[in-house]
C-alpha positions in Angstrom: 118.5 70.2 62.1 120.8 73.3 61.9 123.7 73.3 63.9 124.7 76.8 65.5 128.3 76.7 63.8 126.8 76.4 60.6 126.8 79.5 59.2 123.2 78.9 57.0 121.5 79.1 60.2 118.8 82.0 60.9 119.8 81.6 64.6 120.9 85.1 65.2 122.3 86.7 68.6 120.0 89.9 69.8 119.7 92.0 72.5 116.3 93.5 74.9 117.1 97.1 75.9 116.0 98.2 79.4 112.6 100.1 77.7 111.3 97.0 76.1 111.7 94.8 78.8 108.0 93.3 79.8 106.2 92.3 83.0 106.2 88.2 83.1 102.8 86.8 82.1 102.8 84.8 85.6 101.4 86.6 88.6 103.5 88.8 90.8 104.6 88.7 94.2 104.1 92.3 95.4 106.6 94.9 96.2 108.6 93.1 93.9 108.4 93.9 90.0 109.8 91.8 87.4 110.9 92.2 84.0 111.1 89.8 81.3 113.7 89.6 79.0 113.7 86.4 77.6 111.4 83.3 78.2 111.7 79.5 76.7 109.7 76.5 77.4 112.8 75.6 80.6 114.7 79.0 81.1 113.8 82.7 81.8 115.7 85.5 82.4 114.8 88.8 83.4 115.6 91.5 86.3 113.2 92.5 89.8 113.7 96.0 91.4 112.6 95.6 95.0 111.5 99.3 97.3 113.1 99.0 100.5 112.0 97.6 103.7 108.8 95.9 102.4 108.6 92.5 102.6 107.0 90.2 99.8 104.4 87.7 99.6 105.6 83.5 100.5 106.1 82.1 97.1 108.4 79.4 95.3 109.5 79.1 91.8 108.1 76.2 91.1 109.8 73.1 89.5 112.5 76.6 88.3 115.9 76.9 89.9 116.5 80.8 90.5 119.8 82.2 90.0 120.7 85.8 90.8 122.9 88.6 91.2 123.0 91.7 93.2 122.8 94.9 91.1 122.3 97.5 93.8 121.2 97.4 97.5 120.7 94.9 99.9 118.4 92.0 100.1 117.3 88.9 102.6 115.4 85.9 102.1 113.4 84.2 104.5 112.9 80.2 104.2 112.2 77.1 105.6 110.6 77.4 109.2 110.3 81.3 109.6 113.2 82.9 111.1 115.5 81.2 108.8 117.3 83.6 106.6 120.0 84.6 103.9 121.5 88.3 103.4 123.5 89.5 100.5 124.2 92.5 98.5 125.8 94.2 95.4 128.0 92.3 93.7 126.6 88.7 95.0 125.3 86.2 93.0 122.5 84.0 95.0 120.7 80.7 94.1 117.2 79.9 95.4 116.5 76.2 94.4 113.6 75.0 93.5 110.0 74.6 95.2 111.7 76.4 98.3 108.9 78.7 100.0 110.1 81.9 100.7 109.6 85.8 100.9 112.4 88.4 100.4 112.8 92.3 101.3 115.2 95.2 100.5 116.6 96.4 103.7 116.1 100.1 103.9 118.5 102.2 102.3 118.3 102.0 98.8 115.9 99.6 96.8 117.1 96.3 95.6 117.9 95.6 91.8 119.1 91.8 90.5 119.8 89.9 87.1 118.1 86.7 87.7 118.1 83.8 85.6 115.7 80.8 86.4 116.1 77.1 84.3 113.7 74.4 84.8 109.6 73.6 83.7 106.1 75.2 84.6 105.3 77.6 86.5 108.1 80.8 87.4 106.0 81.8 90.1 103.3 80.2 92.6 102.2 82.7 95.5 101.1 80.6 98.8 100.6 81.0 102.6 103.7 80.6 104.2 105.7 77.8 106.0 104.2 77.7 109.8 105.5 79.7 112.2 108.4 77.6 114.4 106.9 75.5 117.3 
């Protein structure tokens, strides 16, 4: 097995400019449109750009930790029973564990743009109902 400090190894460092990022083989959760930069069998890490004021469709991440940060606007998470929610914007860096059902929006302004970086198995995205509304 190579080891990465030894200098025989064809692991090489590269880059993925903005025009050859690619839409993720899982579905998507419209509004929101992701980009895939790179994919392994337990990481991902790609960007979403968001339109503002729409909200998306309940998902989770699956068995996938979700990590992000805030490029540009504003954006709010809804989770657990609905009502519950997160806000945070440019220059934040968020985490949405894993198997938590939520949707997000861009609050209106400007739309929403995010690094995000997601580590764990299976699936990156699973689209479902919705938690119930709170009784």
């Amino acid at each position: 097995m190579a080891d990465a400090t030894d200098p025989t190894t064809d692991r090489q460092p590269m880059t993925v400019p903005p025009s050859q990022l690619a839409e993720p083989p899982e579905q998507q959760t419209p509004p929101i449109r992701r980009q895939q930069a790179f994919a392994a069998d337990d990481r991902w890490m790609g960007d979403i750009t968001t339109t503002p004021g729409n909200w998306s469709g309940w998902h989770h991440h699956g068995e996938t930790d979700t990590y992000l940060n805030v490029l540009r606007g504003e954006l709010e998470f809804e989770f657990g029973t609905r009502g519950t929610t997160l806000r945070f914007g440019a220059g934040d860096f968020a985490h949405m564990p894993a198997r938590v059902v939520h949707c997000e929006r861009t609050l209106p302004g400007e739309p929403g743009e995010a690094v995000l970086v997601r580590i764990g198995r299976g699936p990156t995205v699973v689209n479902v109902e919705g938690p119930p509304p709170e009784r």
